[in-house]
N, C-alpha and C positions, 0 to 999 in steps of 0.2 A: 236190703242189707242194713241200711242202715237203722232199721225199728230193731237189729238184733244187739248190734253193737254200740258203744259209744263211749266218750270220754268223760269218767267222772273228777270233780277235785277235791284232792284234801285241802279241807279249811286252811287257808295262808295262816291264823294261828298256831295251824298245828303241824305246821311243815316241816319247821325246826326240828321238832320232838320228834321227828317221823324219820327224820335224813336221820339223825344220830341214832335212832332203832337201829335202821337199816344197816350203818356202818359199823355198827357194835354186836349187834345180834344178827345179822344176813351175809356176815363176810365179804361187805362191798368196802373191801379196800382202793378202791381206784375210782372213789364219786368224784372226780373231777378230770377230764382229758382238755389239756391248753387250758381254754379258755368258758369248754361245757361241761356243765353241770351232769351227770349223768345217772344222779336219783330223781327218775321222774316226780312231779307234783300233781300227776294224776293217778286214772288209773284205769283199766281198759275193761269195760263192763260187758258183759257178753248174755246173750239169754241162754234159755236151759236147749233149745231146739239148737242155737248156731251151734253149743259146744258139742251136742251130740251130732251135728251133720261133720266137724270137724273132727271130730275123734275115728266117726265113722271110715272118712275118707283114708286117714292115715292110718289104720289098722288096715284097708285093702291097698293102700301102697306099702305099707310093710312085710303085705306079702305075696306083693309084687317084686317087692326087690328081693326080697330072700327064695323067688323063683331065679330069677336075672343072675344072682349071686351063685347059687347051683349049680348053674348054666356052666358060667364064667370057669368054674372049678373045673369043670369037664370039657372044658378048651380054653386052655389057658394059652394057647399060641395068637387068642382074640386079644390079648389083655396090650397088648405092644400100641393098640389103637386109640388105648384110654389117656393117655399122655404120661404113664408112672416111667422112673428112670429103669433105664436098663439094670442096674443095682440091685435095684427091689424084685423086677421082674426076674431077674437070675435065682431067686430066692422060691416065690412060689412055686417051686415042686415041693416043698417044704406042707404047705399044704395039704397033702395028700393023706399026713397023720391026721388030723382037726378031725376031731370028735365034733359035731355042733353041739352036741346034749346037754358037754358039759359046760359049756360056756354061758354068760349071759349076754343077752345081743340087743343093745342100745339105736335108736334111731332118733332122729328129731326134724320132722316137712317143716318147711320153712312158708306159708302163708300169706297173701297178703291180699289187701280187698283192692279190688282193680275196677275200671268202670264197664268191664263187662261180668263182674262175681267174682268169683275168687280164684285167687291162680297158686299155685304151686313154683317157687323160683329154682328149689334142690332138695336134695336130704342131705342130714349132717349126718352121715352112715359111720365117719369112723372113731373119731372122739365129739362128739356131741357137748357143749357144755351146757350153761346153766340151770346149775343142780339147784343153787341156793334164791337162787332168780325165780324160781318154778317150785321152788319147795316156801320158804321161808316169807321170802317176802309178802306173798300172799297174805299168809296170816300175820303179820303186821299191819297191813294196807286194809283189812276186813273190817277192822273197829269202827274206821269212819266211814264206810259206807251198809247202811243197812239193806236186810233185802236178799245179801250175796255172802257167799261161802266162796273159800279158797282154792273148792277145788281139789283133784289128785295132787299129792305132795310125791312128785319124781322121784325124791332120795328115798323117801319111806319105800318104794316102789324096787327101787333098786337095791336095798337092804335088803327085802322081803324074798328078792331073786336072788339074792346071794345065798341067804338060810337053808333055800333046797339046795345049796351046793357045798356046803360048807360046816364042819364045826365049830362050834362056840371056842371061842379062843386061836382058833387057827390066827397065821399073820398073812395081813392083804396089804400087798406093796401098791402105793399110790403113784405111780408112774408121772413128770411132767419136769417142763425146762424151771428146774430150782431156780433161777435166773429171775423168773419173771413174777411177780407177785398178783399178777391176775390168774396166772395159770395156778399157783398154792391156794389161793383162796376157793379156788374151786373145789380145788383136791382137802381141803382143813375141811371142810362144809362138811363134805363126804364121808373123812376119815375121823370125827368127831364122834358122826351119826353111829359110825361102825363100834368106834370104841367105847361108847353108851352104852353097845348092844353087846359088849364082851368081845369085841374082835379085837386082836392087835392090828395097829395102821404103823409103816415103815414108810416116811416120804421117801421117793429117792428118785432120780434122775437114771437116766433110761441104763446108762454107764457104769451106774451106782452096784448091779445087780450082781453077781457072779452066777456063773453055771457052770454043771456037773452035768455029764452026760447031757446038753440038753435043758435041763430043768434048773430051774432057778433055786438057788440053795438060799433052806432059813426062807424058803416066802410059801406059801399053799395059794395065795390068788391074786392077779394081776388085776387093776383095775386103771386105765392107760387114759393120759390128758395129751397125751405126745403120740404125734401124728405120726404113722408108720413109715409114709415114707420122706420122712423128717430125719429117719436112723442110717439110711444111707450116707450122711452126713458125719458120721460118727465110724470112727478109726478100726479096723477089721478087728485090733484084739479086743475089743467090747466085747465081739460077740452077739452083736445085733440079731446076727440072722436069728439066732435062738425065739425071739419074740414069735418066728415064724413058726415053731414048730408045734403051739399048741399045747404045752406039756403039763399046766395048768390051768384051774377056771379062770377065765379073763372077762374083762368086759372094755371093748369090745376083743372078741377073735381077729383076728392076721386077715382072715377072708372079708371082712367088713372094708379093706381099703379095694374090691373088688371094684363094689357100688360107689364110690366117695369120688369118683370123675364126673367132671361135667360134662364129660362127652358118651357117658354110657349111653342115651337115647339114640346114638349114632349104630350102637348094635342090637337095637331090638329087633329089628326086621331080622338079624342073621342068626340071632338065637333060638328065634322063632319060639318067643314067651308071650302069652298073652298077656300087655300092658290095658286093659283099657280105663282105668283111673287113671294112670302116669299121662296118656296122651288126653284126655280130657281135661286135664289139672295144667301139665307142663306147656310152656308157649315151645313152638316150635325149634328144634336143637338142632344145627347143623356145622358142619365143619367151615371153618372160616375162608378157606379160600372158595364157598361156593356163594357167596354174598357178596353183592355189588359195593362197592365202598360209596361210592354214592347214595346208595339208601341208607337211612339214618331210621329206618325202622327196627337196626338188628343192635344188640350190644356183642360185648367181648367179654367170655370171663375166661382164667386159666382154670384150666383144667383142673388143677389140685390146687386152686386159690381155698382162701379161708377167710373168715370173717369181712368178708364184702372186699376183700381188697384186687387191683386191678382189675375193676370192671367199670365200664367206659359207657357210663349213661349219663346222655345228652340231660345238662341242667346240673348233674351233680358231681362232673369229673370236670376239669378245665380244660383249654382246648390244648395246653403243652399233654398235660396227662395222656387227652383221648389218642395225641398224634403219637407218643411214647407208646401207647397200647396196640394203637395199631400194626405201629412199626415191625413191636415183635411178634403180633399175631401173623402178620404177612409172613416174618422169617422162620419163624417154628408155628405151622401153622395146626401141627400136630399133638402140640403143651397147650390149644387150647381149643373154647367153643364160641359157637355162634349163634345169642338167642333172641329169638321176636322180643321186642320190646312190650311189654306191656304197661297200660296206662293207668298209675298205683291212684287209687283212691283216699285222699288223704282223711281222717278224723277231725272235725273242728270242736275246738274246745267252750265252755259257755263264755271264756274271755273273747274268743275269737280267732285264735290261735289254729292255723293248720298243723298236722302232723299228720307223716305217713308211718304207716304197721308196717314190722312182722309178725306174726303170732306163729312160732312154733308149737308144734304138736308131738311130745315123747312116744315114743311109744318104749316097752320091754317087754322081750318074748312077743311080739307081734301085738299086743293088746295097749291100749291108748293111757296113757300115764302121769298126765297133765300138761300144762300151758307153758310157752316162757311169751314174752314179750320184749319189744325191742321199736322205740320209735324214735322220728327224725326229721329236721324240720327239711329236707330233702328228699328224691322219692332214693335212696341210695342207703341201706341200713349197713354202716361198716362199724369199725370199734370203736369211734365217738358219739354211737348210736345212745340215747340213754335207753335206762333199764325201766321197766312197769312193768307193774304187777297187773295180773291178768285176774277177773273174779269172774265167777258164775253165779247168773240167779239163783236165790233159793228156790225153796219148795213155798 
């Protein structure tokens, strides 16, 4: 594994020059959480065979899960198992309109090098981000290391999938909590790229939207940073449900928070879908009250967690956290899962520097759509994770 991958550095000269690229032209408004830095000073070099065993992988787990996902739609009385609130679940009969065709359907395997290969930790099935991290940065990060290309640029990708769905000038509502400025930065990247390409971009907040009949008035295409069942949350005259009905092209669709539990692996066997990359890839998923507390070989994540948060591995949670975690894992043991721990491989740097990967893998329409990255000097990738760019050998 390691002759494929490794850690390059941009010249300490040019680092300065590189951070304010980033922050000016890659939409990293947030390079700093506390006290970390979070524009890497490397950068993650990958050979031409890992990326295609990689790409490989996650185009047959994408369509694996958009078997699982099918499944899920044609018994939805399984869905009660996944940990979603009764809110949401009361919603999908809503479903039952969803055209797949017209939608575009986003996915992102979350990778990491482990000391037995490579493992699979989840997919981010239903708002997936970094666009500008997997698009952008790249080519910034390109100049100083020769040898390596950027790569599939995701947003070009997702553009490209909106085209077949879409006319020139239509308006694409960018969905996401206006609040927070890591979640606009994502949604500005995106909605830039659109409005380059002749699309009108409407930011707005999930609340923002009005509907008729159903469909959302004044928008022709959703494209969603805000997590579906995040709208539960949000006061019945919104309107929420309406996301559910599918009435325009979206990315992702209402059925995408099908797959986005961590306890789907709990219904493979009843679905009776052939997984065999997910269970080659994924460490073993099991419901939390079937693991001994005493073994410390298993973590905790919630079921509908998001960017690494409450999940309880030994080294990188504290022991008030991991007891907090357990606590409500014992009492709602059904909001979350139980998974083998695997042992992350970290990257060392030519300073000497450890660091542990993610490498996400995009994929759109099932097919592989390039890299994000995300490293830490713990094996535990949450949102103080910083950001790298990910390159591929050239020719």
């Amino acid at each position: 594994m390691k002759t494929d991958i490794k850690l390059g550095s941009i010249p300490g000269d040019k680092y300065e020059e590189y951070k304010y690229d980033v922050i000016f032209n890659a939409y990293k408004w947030d390079p700093q959480v506390g006290e970390i830095n979070t524009v890497a000073q490397h950068a993650v070099l990958i050979s031409k065979n890992l990326a295609s065993q990689l790409e490989f992988w996650a185009q047959k787990l994408a369509e694996e899960t958009i078997l699982l996902e099918k499944a899920l739609m044609n018994r939805l009385q399984l869905v009660k198992k996944l940990g979603i609130s009764k809110k949401i679940i009361n919603k999908l009969h809503l479903l039952a309109k969803c055209d797949l065709d017209k939608h575009v359907r986003l996915m992102r395997f979350d990778f990491h090098p482990t000391s037995n290969g490579w493992s699979v930790s989840e997919v981010n099935s239903d708002v997936p981000a970094g666009f500008a991290e997997g698009s952008i940065l790249p080519k910034i990060a390109v100049k100083y290391f020769e040898g390596y290309t950027p790569g599939i640029s995701i947003s070009d990708i997702i553009l490209e999938a909106f085209k077949e769905k879409l006319n020139i000038g239509s308006q694409v509502a960018f969905i996401h909590a206006t609040s927070y400025s890591e979640d606009r930065q994502v949604m500005q990247s995106l909605g830039d790229l659109f409005e380059n390409s002749g699309y009108r971009a409407l930011y707005a907040a999930p609340d923002n939207i009005i509907w008729n009949d159903g469909k959302p008035k004044g928008v022709d295409a959703i494209i969603r940073a805000f997590p579906l069942e995040w709208l539960a949350y949000l006061p019945k005259s919104t309107g929420w449900h309406n996301y559910f009905g599918c009435s325009v092209p979206s990315c992702n669709p209402p059925t995408a928070l099908l797959t986005q539990s961590k306890r789907l692996p709990l219904l493979w066997d009843e679905l009776e879908i052939d997984t065999p990359i997910w269970r080659s890839l994924l460490p073993p998923t099991v419901d939390p009250k079937l693991i001994n507390k005493n073994d410390n070989g298993w973590i905790l994540k919630p079921a509908m967690g998001r960017v690494g948060e409450g999940i309880s591995i030994k080294g990188a949670a504290s022991e008030k956290e991991k007891t907090q975690i357990e606590k409500a894992a014992k009492k709602r043991h059904k909001e979350w899962a139980a998974q083998k721990q695997f042992l992350s491989e970290p990257l060392i740097t030519d300073e000497g520097k450890a660091y542990h990967l993610c490498l996400g893998v995009f994929t759109v329409q099932g097919r592989a759509a390039g890299f994000y990255g995300r490293v830490s000097l713990y094996p535990h990738i949450d949102n103080s994770a910083i950001d790298i760019p990910v390159l591929v050998e050239g020719e």
